[in-house]
N, C-alpha and C positions, 0 to 999 in steps of 0.2 A: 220862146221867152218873149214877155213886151212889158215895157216900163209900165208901169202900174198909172191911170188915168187921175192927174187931178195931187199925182205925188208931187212933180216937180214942174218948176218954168225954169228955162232953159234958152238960151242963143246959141249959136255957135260963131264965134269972136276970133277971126283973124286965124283960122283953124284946128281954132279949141274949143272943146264945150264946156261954159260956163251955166252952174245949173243952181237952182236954188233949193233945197231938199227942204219943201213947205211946213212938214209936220216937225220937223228938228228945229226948222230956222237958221240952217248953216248952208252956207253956198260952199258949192263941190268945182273942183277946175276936171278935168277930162284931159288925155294927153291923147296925143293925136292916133294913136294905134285905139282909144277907145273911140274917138272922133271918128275913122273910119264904120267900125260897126254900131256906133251910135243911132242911125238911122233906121238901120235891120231891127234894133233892139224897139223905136217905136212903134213901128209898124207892125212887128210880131218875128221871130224869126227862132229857128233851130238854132243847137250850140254846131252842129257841123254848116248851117249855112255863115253863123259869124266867122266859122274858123277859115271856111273857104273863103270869106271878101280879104282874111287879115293874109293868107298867104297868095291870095292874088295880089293884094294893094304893095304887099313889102316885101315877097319872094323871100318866106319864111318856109320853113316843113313843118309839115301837120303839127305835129307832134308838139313843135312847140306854139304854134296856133292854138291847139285846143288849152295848153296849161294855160296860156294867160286869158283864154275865154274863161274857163273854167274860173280863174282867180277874179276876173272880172264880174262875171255873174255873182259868183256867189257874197263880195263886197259891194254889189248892189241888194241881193238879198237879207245881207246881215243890217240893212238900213231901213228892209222893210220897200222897197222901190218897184220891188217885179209885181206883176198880178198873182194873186194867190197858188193858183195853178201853177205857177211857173216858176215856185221856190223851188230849188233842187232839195234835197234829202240830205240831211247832217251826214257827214262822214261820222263813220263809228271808229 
C-alpha cells in the first residue's frame, strides 16, 4: 500500500501527522499509532509489514495490529488516498 502521489501535504507536528487531504480541502490529524506506520505507508509498504512496526512499536498482538491497519487502510481508501492498486476490495 502507498499514499497516492500529489493527494495530500502532510507534517508530522509534535508526533502527530497533520495532513491536508488536497482534493477534499479538509485537513486530517493522525494519532500516533497511525504516525508510526505513516511512513511504511509513503514509501510503499504491505498490510503485514504495517502491522509488524505497530506491534513492535507498542507490543500489541497481531491480531489486533492487523484490525486497526485494516480499519486504517481502508479509511484512507474511502477518501480516495491510496494508489489505485492499492485499494483493498469492498467487503461483501
Amino acid at each position: 500500500m502507498k499514499l497516492r502521489p500529489g493527494a495530500l501535504e502532510w507534517r508530522e507536528i509534535e508526533g502527530q501527522i497533520v495532513a491536508l487531504d488536497i482534493d477534499a480541502s479538509e485537513y486530517l490529524a493522525v494519532n500516533r499509532t497511525g504516525t508510526a506506520i505513516w511512513p511504511l505507508l509513503v514509501a510503499g509498504a504491505t498490510s503485514d509489514e504495517l502491522a509488524a512496526r505497530l506491534t513492535a512499536t507498542y507490543e500489541i498482538d497481531r491480531e489486533s495490529a492487523g484490525r486497526y491497519v485494516d480499519e486504517f487502510v481502508a479509511s484512507l481508501a474511502e477518501r480516495n488516498l491510496l494508489e489505485s492498486d492499492d485499494v483493498p476490495p469492498a467487503e461483501a
